[in-house]
RODO-2510 file (C-alpha; in nm, 4 decimals, decimal comma):
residues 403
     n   res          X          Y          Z
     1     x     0,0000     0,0000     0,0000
     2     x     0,1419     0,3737    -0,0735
     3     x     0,1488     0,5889     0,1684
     4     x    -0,1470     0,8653     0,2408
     5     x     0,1881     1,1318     0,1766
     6     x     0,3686     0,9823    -0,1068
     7     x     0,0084     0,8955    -0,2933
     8     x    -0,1215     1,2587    -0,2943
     9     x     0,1978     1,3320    -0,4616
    10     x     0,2060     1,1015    -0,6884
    11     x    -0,2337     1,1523    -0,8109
    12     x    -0,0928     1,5473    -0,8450
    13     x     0,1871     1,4596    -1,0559
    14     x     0,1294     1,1692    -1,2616
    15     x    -0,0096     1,3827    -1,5137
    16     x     0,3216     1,5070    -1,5931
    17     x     0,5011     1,2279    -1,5003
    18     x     0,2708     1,0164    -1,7190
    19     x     0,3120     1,2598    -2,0213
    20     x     0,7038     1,2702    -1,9751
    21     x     0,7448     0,9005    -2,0006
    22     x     0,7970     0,7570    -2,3376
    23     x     1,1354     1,0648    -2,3312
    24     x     1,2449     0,9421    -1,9839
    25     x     1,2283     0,5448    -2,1012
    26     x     1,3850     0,6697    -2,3792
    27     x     1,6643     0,7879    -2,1939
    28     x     1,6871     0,5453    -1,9300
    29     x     1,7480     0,2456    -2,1817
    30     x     1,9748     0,4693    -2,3918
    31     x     2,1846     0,5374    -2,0658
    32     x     2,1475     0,2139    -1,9434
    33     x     2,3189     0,0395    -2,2330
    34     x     2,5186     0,2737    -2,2964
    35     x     2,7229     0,2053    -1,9580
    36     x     2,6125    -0,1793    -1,9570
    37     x     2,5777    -0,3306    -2,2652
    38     x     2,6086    -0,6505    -2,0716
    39     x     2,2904    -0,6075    -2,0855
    40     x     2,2382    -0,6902    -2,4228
    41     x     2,3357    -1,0140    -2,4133
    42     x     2,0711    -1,2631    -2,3423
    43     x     1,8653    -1,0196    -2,1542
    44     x     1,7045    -0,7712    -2,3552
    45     x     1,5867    -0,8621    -2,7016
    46     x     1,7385    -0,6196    -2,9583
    47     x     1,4268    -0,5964    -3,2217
    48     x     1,2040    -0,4465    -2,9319
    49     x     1,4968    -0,2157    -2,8254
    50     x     1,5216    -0,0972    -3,2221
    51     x     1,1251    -0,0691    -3,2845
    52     x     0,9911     0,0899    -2,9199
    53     x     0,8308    -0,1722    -2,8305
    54     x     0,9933    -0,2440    -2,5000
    55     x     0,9920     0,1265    -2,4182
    56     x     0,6071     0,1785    -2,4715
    57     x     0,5312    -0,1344    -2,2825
    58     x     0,7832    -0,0165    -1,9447
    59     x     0,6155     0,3316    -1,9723
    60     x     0,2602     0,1696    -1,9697
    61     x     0,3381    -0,0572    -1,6589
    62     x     0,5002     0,2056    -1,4997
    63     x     0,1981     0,4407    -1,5449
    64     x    -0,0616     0,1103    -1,5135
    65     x     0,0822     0,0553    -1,1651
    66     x     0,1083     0,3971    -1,0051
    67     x    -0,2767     0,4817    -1,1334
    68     x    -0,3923     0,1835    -1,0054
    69     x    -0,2348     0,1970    -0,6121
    70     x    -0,3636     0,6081    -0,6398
    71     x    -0,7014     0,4979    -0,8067
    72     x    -0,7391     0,1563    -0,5628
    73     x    -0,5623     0,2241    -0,2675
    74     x    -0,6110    -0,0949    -0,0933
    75     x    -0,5838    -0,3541    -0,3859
    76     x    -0,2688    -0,4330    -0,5885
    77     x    -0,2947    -0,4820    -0,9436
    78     x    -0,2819    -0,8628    -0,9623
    79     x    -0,3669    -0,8857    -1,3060
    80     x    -0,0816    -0,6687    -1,4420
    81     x     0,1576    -0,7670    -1,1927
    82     x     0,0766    -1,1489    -1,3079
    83     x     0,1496    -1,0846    -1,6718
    84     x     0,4858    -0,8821    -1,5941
    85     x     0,6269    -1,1394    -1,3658
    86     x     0,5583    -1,4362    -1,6036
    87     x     0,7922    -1,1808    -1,8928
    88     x     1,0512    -1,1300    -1,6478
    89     x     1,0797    -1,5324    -1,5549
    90     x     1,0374    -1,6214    -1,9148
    91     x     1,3746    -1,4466    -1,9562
    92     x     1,5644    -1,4983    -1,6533
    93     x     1,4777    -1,1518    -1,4821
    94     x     1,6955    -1,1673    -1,1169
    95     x     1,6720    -0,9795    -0,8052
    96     x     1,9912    -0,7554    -0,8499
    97     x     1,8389    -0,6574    -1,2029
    98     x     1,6145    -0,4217    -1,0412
    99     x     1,8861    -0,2183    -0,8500
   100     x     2,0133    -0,1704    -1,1796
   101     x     1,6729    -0,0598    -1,3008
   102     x     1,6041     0,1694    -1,0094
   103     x     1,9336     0,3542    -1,0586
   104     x     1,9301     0,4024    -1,4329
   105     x     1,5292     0,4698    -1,4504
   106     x     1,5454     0,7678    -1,1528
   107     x     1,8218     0,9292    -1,3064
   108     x     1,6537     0,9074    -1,6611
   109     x     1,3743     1,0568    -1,4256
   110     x     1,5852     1,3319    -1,2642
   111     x     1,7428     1,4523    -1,6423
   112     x     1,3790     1,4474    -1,8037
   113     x     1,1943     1,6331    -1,5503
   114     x     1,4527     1,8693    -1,4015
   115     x     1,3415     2,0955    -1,1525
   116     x     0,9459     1,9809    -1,1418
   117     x     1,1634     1,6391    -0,9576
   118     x     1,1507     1,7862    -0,6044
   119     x     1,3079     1,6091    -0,3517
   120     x     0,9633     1,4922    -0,2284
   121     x     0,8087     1,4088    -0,5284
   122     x     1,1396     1,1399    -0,6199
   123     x     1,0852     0,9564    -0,2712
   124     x     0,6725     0,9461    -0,3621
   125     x     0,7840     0,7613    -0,7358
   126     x     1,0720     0,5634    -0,5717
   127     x     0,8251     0,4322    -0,3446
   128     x     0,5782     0,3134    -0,6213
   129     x     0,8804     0,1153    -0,8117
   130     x     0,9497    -0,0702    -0,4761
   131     x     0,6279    -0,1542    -0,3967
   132     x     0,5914    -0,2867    -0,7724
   133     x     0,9549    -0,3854    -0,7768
   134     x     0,8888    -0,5948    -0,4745
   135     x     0,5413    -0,7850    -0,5742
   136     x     0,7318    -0,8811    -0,9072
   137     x     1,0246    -1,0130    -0,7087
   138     x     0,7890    -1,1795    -0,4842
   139     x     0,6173    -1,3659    -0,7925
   140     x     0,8905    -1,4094    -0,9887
   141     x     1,0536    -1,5942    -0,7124
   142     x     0,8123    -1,8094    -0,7073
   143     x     0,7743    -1,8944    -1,0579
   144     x     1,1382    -2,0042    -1,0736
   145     x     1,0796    -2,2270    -0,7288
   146     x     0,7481    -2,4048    -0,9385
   147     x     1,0265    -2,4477    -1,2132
   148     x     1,2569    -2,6367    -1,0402
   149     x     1,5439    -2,3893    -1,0590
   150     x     1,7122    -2,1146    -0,9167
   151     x     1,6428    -1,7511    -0,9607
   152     x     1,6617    -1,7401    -1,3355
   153     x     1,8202    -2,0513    -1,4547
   154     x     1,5213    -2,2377    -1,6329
   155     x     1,7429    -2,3038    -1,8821
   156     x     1,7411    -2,6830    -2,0581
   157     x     1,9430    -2,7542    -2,3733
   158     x     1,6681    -2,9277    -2,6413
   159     x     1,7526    -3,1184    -2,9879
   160     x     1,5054    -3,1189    -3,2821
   161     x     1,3555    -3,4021    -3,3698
   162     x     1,1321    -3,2934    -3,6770
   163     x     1,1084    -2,9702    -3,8874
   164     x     0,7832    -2,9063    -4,0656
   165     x     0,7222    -2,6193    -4,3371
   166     x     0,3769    -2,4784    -4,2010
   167     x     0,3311    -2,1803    -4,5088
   168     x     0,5868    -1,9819    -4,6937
   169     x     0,6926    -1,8365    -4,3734
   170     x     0,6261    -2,0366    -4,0477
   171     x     0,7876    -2,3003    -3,9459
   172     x     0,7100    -2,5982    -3,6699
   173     x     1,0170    -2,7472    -3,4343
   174     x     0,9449    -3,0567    -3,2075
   175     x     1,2066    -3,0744    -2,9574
   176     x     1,3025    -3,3159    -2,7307
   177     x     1,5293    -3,2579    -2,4235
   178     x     1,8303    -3,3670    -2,3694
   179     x     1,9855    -3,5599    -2,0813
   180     x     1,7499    -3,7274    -1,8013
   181     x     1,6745    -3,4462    -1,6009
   182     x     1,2620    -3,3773    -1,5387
   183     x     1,1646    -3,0977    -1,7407
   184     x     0,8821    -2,8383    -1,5799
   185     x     0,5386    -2,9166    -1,6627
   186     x     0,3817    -2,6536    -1,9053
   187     x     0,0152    -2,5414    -1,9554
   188     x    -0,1683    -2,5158    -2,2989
   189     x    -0,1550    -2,1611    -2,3875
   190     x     0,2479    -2,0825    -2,2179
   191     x     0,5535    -2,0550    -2,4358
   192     x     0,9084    -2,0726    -2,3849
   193     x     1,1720    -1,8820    -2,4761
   194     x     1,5066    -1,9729    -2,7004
   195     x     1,7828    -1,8230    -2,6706
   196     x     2,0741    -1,8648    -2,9748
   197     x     2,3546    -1,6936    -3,0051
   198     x     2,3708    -1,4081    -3,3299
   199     x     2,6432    -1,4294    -3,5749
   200     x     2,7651    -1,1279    -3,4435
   201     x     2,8358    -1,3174    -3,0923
   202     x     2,5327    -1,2030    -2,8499
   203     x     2,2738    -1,3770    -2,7708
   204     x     1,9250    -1,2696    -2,8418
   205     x     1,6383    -1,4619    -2,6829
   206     x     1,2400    -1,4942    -2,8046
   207     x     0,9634    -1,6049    -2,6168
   208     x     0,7535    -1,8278    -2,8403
   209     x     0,4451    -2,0165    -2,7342
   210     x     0,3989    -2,4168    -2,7331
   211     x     0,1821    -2,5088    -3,0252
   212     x     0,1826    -2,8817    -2,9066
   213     x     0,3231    -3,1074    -2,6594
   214     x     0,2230    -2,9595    -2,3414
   215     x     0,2019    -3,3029    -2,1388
   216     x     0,4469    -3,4619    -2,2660
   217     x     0,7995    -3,4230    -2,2600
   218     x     0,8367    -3,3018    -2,6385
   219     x     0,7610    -2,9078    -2,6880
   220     x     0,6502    -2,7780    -3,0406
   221     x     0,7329    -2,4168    -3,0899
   222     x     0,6039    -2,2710    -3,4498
   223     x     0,7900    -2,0031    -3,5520
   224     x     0,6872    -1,6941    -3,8269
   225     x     0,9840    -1,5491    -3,9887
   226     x     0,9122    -1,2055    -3,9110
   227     x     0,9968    -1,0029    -4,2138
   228     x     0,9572    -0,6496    -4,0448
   229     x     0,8085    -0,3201    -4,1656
   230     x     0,5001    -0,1360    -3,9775
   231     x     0,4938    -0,3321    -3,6068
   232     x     0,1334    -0,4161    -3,5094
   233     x     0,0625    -0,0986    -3,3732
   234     x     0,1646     0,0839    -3,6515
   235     x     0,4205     0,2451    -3,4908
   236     x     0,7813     0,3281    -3,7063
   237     x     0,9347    -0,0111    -3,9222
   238     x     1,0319    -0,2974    -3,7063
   239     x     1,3880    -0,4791    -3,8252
   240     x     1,3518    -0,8152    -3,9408
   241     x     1,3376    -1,0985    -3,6878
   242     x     1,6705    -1,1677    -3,5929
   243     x     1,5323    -1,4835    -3,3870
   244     x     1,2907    -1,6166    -3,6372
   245     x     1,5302    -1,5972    -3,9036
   246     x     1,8216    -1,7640    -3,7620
   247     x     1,5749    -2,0372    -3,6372
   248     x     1,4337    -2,0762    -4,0380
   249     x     1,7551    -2,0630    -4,2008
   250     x     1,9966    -2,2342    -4,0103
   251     x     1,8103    -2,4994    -3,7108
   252     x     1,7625    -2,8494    -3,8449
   253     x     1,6770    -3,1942    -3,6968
   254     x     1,9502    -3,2538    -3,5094
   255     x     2,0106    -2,9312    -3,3928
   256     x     2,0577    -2,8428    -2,9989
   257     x     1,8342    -2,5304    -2,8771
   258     x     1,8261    -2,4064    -2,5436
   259     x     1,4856    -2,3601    -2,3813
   260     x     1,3294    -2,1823    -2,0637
   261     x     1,1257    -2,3592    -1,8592
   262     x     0,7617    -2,2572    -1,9903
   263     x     0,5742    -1,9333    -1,8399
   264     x     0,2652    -1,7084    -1,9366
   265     x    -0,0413    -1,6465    -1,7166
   266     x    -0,2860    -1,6836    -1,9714
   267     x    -0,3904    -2,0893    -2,0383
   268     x    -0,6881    -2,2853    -2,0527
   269     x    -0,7999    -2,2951    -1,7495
   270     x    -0,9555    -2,6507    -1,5905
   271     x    -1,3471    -2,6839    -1,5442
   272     x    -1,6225    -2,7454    -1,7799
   273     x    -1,7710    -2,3966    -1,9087
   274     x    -1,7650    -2,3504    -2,3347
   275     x    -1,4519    -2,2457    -2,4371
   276     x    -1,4262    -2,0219    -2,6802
   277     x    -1,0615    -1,9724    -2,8929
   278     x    -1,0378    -1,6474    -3,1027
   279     x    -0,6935    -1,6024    -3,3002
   280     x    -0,5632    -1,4624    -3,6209
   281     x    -0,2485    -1,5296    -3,8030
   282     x     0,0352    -1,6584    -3,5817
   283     x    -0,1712    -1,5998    -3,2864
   284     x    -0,2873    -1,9576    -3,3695
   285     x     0,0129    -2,1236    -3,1758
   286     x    -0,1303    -2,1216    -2,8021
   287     x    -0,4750    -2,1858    -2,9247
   288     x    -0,3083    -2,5062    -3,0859
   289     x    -0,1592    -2,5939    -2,8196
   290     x    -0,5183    -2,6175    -2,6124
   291     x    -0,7171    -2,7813    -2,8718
   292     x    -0,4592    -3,0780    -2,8625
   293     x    -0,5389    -3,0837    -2,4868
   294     x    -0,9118    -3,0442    -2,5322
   295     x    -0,9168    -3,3501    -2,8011
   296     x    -0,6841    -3,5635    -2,5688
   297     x    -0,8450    -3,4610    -2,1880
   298     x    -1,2069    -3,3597    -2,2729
   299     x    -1,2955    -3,3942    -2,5744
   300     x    -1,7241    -3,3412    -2,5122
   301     x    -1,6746    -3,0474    -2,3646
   302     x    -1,8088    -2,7642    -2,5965
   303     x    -1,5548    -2,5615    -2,8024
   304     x    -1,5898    -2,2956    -3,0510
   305     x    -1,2620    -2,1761    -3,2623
   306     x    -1,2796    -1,8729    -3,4478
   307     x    -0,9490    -1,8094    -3,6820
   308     x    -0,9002    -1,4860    -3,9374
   309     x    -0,6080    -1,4957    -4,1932
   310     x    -0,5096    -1,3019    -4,4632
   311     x    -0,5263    -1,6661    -4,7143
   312     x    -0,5974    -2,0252    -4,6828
   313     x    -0,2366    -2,0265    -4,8217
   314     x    -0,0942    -1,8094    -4,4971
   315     x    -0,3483    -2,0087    -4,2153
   316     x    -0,0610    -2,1957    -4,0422
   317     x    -0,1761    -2,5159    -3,8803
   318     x    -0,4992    -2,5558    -4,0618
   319     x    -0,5296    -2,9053    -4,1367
   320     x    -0,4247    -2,9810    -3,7976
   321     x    -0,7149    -2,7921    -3,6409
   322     x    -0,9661    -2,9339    -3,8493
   323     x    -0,8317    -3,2886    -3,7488
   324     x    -0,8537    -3,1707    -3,3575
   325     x    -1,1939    -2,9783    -3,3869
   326     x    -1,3168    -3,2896    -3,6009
   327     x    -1,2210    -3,5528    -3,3222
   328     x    -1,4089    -3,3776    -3,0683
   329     x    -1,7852    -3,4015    -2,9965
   330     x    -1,8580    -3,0707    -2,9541
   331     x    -1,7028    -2,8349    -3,1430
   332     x    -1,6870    -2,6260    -3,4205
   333     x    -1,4938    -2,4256    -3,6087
   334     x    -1,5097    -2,0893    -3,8094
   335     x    -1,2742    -1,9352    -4,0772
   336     x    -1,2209    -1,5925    -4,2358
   337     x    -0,9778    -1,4697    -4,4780
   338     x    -0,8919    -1,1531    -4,5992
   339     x    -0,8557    -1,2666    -4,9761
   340     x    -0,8806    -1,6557    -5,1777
   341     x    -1,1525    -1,7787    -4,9545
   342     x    -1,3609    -2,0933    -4,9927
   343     x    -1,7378    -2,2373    -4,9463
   344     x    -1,6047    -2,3212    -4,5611
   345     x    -1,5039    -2,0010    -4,4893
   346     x    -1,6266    -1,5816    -4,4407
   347     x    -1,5027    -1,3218    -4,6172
   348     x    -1,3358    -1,0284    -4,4741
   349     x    -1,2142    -0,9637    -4,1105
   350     x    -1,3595    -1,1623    -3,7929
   351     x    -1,7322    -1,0069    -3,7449
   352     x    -1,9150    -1,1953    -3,4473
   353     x    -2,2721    -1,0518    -3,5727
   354     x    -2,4848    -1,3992    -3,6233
   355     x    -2,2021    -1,6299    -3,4563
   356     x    -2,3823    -1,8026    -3,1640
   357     x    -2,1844    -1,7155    -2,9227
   358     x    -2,2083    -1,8990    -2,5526
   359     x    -2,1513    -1,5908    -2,2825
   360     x    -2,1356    -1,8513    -1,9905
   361     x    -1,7732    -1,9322    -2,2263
   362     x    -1,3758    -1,8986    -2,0856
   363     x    -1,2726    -1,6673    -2,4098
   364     x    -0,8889    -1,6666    -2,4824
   365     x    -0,7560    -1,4187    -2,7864
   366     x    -0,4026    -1,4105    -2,9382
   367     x    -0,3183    -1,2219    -3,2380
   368     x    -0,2251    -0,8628    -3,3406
   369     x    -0,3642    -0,5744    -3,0536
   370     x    -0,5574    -0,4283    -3,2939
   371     x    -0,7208    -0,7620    -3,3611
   372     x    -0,7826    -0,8628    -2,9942
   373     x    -0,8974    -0,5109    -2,8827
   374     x    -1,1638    -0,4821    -3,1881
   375     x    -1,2624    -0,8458    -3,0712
   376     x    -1,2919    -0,7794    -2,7411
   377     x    -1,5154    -0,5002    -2,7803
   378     x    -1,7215    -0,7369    -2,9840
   379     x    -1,7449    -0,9868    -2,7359
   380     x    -1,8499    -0,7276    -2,4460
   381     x    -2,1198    -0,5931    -2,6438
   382     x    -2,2062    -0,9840    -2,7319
   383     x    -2,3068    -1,0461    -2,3541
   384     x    -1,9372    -1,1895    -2,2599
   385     x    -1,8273    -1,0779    -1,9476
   386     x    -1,4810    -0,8598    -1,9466
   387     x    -1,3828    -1,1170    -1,6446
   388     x    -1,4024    -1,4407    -1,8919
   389     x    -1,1921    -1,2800    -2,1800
   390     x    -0,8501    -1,3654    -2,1489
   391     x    -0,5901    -1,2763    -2,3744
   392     x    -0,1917    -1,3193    -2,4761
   393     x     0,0521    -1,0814    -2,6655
   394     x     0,3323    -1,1913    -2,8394
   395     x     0,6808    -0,9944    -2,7463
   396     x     0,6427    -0,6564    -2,4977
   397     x     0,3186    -0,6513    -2,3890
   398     x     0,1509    -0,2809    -2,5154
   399     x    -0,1680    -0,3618    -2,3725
   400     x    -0,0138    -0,3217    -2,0305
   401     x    -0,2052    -0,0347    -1,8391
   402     x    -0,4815     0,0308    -2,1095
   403     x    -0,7337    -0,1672    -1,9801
***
């Protein structure tokens, strides 16, 4: 809980705080790996330093948490402090990390804001980021405990044991792991991340989500070569996928990976209510991953998949789903593409006028923001409650503190 002193000050200024902060995270990572490019390597992915993404989604958590302890003063924000920690595990976030933070943020802090910084206003802020510093070490500690491992060392090291071309640009790796050590049990709808070393030496690392395997001890990953251009947001160009295109060009069967232990607070969820899977393009990869558990744990419970693409041609894993929705008793699938459509498809963009839609249903989205947020809205106005929507975002998560 803030204090009754430090939370006056920080309702009166996070106005200007919160209209200063996309300049001060700009500074504070610019600083930051400036003087420890350490940093760089294995930690931070490079493609969401180059395109903003990991700025806009810092700035949003930042200003997420400090409206909600002014705006709820005696509830945390569980739901945004859920989805952070599960990032930070997912890529080996440690204790001593946020010291670094602190320093390097309140300085970027200090330089933005200059003289409006009073003394009294930095001890209001630098309580906030230990209060939120200290519920995400907190959760974070115990993610890596449920892992099996030690403050952020989830690593395994994985071979290949197949390679699949899914369309022109995604590909499917099964992976087994290597040695006899138990690997952590993962939930349909987590992902992993793999980390690979660049040709230029550092490592990058990606956090891609399970599209099969999750009780067993293979994973799947399935992997879109991201070519780059306008990100999802459209916000700048993004730089091609360093990642994805190492993994497409260069990984074969045979080939060792190494793999976190898998994370992410949004999967299917045990019970017997409708589910309900909205995705479009690669978004399809931890909705995969639950129909295979549906089919194989309960297959008679009622399911409803609904899947836009831009093609047939680009619909990644589309004979697969129609096996999995096909071997279950209750379910059903719809399809909508953008252009080359069929008799078992829609045209156009997902529209949920005239789809019968079950609002007693567990809804889980994954696919571009704009996507999920124009579906969302759909859904609410549907009858769906905002409590049974769940949702996951690939990379830096810029629907952080817009809710």
């Amino acid at each position: 809980m803030l204090s009754t002193e430090s939370a006056t000050l920080v309702r009166a200024t996070l106005p200007t705080v919160g209209a200063a902060l996309d300049a001060i995270t700009a500074r504070f990572y610019d600083t930051m790996f400036a003087e420890r490019p350490e940093l760089l390597d294995g930690l931070f992915n490079r493609g969401n330093q180059a395109n903003g993404q990991q700025r806009r989604a810092l700035a949003g958590s930042i200003a997420g948490f400090a409206a909600a302890l002014v705006d709820s003063p005696d509830e945390r924000p569980d739901a945004l402090l859920a989805r952070i920690a599960h990032k930070h595990a997912a890529v080996g976030v440690t204790e001593d990390q946020y010291v670094i933070v602190h320093k390097y943020l309140f300085a970027a802090i200090a330089d933005v804001l200059g003289e409006a910084l009073t003394p009294e206003v930095a001890a209001a802020w630098d309580e906030v980021y230990w209060l939120m510093a200290g519920a995400l070490i907190a959760r974070e500690a115990r993610l890596y405990a449920e892992a099996g491992a030690a403050s952020g060392d989830t690593w395994r090291t994985w071979t290949v044991v197949q390679r699949v071309t899914e369309t022109s640009d995604v590909v499917s790796f099964t992976l087994r792991p290597t040695g006899a050590e138990p690997v952590p049990p993962a939930r349909p709808g987590q992902y992993v991340s793999v980390r690979v070393r660049m040709p230029d030496g550092l490592e990058q690392q990606r956090q891609y989500s399970l599209s099969a395997g999750v009780g067993s001890d293979l994973r799947r990953i399935t992997v879109k070569r991201e070519a780059g251009g306008a990100d999802e947001a459209g916000h700048g160009a993004t730089p091609p996928g360093e990642v994805s295109s190492l993994l497409h060009d260069t990984v074969e069967v045979g080939d060792a990976l190494r793999l976190s232990a898998p994370f992410g607070d949004v999967h299917l969820e045990e019970g017997t209510a409708p589910v309900v899977l909205a995705c479009a393009g690669i978004g399809c990869t931890p909705i995969s991953a639950m129909l295979h558990f549906l089919a194989a744990h309960q297959p008679q419970r009622r399911v409803l998949l609904l899947h836009a693409d831009r093609s047939p041609a680009t619909h990644a894993l589309r004979r697969e789903t129609e096996e999995l929705i096909g071997a279950m008793d209750n379910a059903e699938r719809i399809f909508w593409y953008e252009e080359g459509g069929d008799g078992d498809s829609l045209p156009g963009r997902m529209r949920l006028d005239g789809v019968d839609l079950p609002t007693d249903a567990e809804v889980y989205l994954c696919g571009p923001l704009p996507f999920m947020r124009d579906v969302r809205s759909q859904l609410l106005a549907a009858g769906v409650p905002a409590r049974a929507v769940h949702y996951e975002v690939f990379g830096p998560d810029l629907w952080l503190g817009a809710d």
